[in-house]
N, C-alpha and C positions, 0 to 999 in steps of 0.2 A: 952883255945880254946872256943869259942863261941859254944854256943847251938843254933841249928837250932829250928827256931819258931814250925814247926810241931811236933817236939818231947815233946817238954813242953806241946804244948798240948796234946797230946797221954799222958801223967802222971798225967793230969787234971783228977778230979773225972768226970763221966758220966754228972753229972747232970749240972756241970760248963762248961762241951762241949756244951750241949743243948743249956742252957742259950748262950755261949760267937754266936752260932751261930745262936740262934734268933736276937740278938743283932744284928749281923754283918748286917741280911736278912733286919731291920727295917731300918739302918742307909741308905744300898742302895736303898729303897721303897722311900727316902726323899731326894732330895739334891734341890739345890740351883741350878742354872743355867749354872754358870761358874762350878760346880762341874762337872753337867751333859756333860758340855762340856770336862773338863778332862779326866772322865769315859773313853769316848769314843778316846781316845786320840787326839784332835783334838785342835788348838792352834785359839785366837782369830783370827788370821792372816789368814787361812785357812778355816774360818769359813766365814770372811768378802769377800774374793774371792766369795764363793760358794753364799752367797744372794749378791754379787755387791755392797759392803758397804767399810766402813772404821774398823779400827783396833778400833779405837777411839768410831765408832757408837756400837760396840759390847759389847766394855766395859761399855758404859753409859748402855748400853740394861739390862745387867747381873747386875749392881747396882740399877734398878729399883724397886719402889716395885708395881707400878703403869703401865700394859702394855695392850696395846689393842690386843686383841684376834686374829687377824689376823698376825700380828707381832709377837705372841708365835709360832701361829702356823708355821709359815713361817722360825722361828729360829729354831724347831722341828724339819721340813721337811727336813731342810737344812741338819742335821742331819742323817736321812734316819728313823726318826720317823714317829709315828703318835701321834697326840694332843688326847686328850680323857677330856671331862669336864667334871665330877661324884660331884652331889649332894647328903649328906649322910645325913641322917636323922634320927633320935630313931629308928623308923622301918623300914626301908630299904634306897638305893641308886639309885639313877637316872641316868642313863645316860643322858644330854643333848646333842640331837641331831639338834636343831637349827644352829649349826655354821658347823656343819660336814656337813647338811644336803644340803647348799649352794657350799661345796666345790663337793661334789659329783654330785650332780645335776651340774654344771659345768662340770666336769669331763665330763660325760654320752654325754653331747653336745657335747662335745669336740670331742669326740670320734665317738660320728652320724657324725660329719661332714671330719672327717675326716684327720681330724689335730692331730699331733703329741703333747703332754704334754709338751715334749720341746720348742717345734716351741709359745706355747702358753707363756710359761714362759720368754720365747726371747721378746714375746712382749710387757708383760706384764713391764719386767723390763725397755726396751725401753723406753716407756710410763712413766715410773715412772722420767727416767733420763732428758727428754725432758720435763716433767712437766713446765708448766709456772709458 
């Protein structure tokens, strides 16, 4: 009969629990993109509906190693994320607030005028599909 994974561990020494679940915390802190998308259980198909793309455009996306910051963010969102760019340094971390700071500031107008997020992302996508 198979041992269930919970019990092996429960017979692990203390200090091998610690470690295997630092371990575990670090590996989720880092993934790769397509990871990040499985995480969440979410299939490239799924993902290409929700930004109005291709199955095709998703997968080139996730084998990138090269992507413009408004297209992270946008695969992100699609997600029910938020993007965050942290600069780390010998002495401390930076938040970079430059690219956040253009979407918000959007946002806020958005919202003085009275338009729905949606209604904006309706258009936006419009626009992008009608591009010349």
């Amino acid at each position: 009969m198979a041992n269930k994974f919970s019990d092996l561990r429960a017979k692990m020494p203390l200090e091998d629990q610690v470690r295997a679940a630092e371990r575990t915390a670090e590996l989720l802190r880092e993934m790769s993109l397509n990871e990040l998308r499985l995480s969440r259980q979410l299939s490239q198909e799924e993902l290409a509906d929700t930004l109005e793309s291709s199955q095709s455009s998703i997968s080139k996306l996730e084998r990138r190693e090269d992507v413009f910051v408004s297209t992270l963010r946008r695969y992100i969102e699609s997600m029910g994320g938020e993007l965050d760019i942290i600069a780390r340094f010998p002495d401390g971390s930076v938040r970079i607030n430059q690219f956040s700071a253009i979407s918000d500031s959007l946002r806020e107008r958005v919202a003085a005028a009275g338009v729905s997020e949606s209604d904006v992302k309706d258009a936006v996508a419009w626009a992008r599909r009608t591009k010349p």
